[in-house]
N, C-alpha and C positions, 0 to 999 in steps of 0.2 A: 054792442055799443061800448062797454067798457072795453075792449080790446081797440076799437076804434081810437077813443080816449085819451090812451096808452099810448097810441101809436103817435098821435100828435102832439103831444108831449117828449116824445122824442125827435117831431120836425118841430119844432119850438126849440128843443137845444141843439141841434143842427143850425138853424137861421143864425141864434144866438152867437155859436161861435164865428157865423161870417162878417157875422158886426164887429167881434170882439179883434179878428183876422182878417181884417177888410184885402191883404194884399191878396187872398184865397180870388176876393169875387172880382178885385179889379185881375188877374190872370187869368181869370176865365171870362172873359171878356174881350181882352184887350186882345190875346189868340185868336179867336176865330177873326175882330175885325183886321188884324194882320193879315188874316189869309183873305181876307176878302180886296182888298188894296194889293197885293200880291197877285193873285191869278187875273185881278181887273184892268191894272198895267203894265203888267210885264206879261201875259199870255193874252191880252184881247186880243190881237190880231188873230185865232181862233176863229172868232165869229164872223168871218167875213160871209156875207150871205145871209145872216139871222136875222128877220126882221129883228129890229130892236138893239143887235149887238150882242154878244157873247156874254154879259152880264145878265140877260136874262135865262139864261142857260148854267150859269156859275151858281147866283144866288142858291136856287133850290140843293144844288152839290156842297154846298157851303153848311148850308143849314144841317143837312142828312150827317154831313161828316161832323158838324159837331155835338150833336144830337148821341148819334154814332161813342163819340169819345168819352159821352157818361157810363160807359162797362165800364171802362179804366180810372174814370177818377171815383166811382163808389167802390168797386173792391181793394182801392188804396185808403181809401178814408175807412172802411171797416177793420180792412188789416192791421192799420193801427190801431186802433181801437181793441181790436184783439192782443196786441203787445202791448198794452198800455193795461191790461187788465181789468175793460171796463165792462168787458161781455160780462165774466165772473161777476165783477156786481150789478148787472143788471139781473142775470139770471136768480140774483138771491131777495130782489125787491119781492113784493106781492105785486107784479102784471102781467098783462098776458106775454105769451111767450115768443108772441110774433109781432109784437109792438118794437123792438128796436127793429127789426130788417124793416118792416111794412112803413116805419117811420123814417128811416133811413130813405128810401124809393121817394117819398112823399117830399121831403126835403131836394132830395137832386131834380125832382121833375119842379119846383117853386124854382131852384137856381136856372133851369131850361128856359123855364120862363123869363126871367130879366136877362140872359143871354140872346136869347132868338130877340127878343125887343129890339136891344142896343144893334144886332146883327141886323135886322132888318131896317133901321134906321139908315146903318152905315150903306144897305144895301141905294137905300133908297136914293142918298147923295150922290152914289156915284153911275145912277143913272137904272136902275133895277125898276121896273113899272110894271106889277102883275095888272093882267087886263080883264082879270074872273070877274071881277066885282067882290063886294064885301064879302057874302055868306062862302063864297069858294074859297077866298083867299085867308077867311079863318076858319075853315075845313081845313086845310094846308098847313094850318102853323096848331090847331088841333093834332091833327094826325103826327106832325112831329113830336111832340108832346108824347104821346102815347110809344109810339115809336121810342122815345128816349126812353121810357114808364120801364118798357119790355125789357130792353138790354138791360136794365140796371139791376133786373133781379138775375142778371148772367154774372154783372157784378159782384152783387149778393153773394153768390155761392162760390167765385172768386176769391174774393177777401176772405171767407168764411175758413175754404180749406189751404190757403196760405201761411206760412210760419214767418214770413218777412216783409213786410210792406215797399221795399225797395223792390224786391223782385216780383213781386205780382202786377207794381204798376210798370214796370220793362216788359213783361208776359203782354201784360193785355194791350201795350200801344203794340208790342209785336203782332201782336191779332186784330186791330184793328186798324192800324197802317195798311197792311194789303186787303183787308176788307173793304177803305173807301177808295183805294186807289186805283185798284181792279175792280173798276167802276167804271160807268157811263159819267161818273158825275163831273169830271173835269175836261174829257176828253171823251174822242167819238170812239166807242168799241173794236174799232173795221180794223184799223192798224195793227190791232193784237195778232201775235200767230193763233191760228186758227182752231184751237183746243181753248186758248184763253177766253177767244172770243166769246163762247158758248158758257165758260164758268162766269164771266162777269155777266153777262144778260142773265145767268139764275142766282148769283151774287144776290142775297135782300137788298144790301145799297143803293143795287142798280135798280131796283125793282121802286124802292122807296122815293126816288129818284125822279122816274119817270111819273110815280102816283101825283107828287107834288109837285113837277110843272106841269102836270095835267091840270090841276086842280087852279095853278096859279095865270094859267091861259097859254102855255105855251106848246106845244104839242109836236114837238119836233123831237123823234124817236133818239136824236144823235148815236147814231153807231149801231143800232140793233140789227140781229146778227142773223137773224134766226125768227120763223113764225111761231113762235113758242106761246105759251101761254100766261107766263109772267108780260113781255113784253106788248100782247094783246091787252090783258085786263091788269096794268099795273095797280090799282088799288084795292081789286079786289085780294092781289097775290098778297101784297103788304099787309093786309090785317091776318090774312093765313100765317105769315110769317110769324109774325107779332105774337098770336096765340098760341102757336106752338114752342115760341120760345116761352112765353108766360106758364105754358102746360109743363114743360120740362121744369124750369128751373126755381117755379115759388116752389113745389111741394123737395125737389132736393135744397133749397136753402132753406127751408124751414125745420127741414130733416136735420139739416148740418149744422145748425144754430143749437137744437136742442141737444144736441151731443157734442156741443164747442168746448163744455168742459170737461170732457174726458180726456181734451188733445192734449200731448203735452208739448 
């Protein structure tokens, strides 16, 4: 409970500085609904044939990819943190020792939260209409949640073993640029050459992708490639995903936190 505590007291001064740095939260914001006004007018003709239009095929690709892009903005926001010297005095207070990262996580998934809101607003004006019903359609925007929860401890350990915060946040959009792109989620898989095909359908994005217009009522495979097993049971592949990334990367970022001040 005390380590608990600990932890939210450091998403407490995480919020803090977004109040203090408001341009932080209107940029993360105003990005994703750019991308959404972007692929909605300038690539709907896409959807020809989709009940509903192409936007209901976008939205959930919108959401994934920006979900997606919290690896990159929490291992840039820790990396400076780490050049800024502030590991070194957390690590000398009396708390626990996994209270800055686990508060950190905690923080970027509260920012997910009033991002997917505004996004799904934007989604909603320009014609976006999941047809689940309530309980599905916040299963959906749950599961992204969690989904963003998972990468940010890949972030974690990013930012962690980083010596510059300019280059770790070019690394991680380098890694996550072809991660949501090589995707089902803008575009139909089929067109890829034929090796591609097969990495985007086992791609998480793509996987996470089809989990949440499942979930949002739409059920159009767009471009699947292959009778695999991701693209059969897309949600249940997405929490497989999810915890193995969580298996990997909390016990190395909490390993790399503890031995932060040894780096020079």
């Amino acid at each position: 409970m005390r380590g608990l505590s600990d932890a939210l007291v450091i998403t407490k001064r995480q919020l803090q500085q977004l109040i203090r740095v408001p341009e932080v939260l209107i940029f993360n914001t105003i990005q994703p609904v750019m991308f959404v006004l972007l692929f909605r007018y300038v690539f709907g003709g896409l959807g020809a044939g989709i009940p509903g239009g192409y936007v209901q095929l976008l939205m959930p690709g919108i959401f994934v990819q920006t979900v997606t892009f919290t690896l990159a903005a929490t291992a840039q926001g820790l990396a400076q943190d780490m050049e800024k010297g502030l590991i070194d005095r957390f690590r000398s207070l009396p708390i626990a020792r996994s209270a800055l990262v686990v508060g950190r996580t905690f923080g970027d998934g509260l920012l997910n939260i009033v991002v997917l809101v505004v996004m799904g607003i934007a989604g909603f004006i320009v014609g976006w209409r999941p047809t689940s019903g309530v309980l599905k359609i916040t299963e959906g925007f749950l599961m992204l949640l969690f989904f963003g929860y998972a990468l940010s401890w890949a972030g974690i350990f990013a930012g962690l073993i980083s010596k510059d915060s300019r280059v770790v946040a070019n690394v991680s959009f380098l890694f996550t640029f072809p991660l949501t792109f090589l995707s089902n989620a803008f575009a139909s898989t089929t067109s890829m050459p034929k090796p591609l095909q097969y990495v985007a359908e086992w791609n998480p994005v793509s996987t996470m992708v089809a989990a949440v217009r499942q979930l949002y009522g739409f059920h159009n495979k767009f471009g699947v490639t292959a009778n695999s097993y991701p693209s059969q049971h897309p949600i249940t592949m997405s929490f497989i995903y999810m915890f193995v990334v969580m298996a990997i990367f909390i016990p190395l970022s909490v390993r790399r936190y503890n031995r932060a001040g040894d780096r020079k």
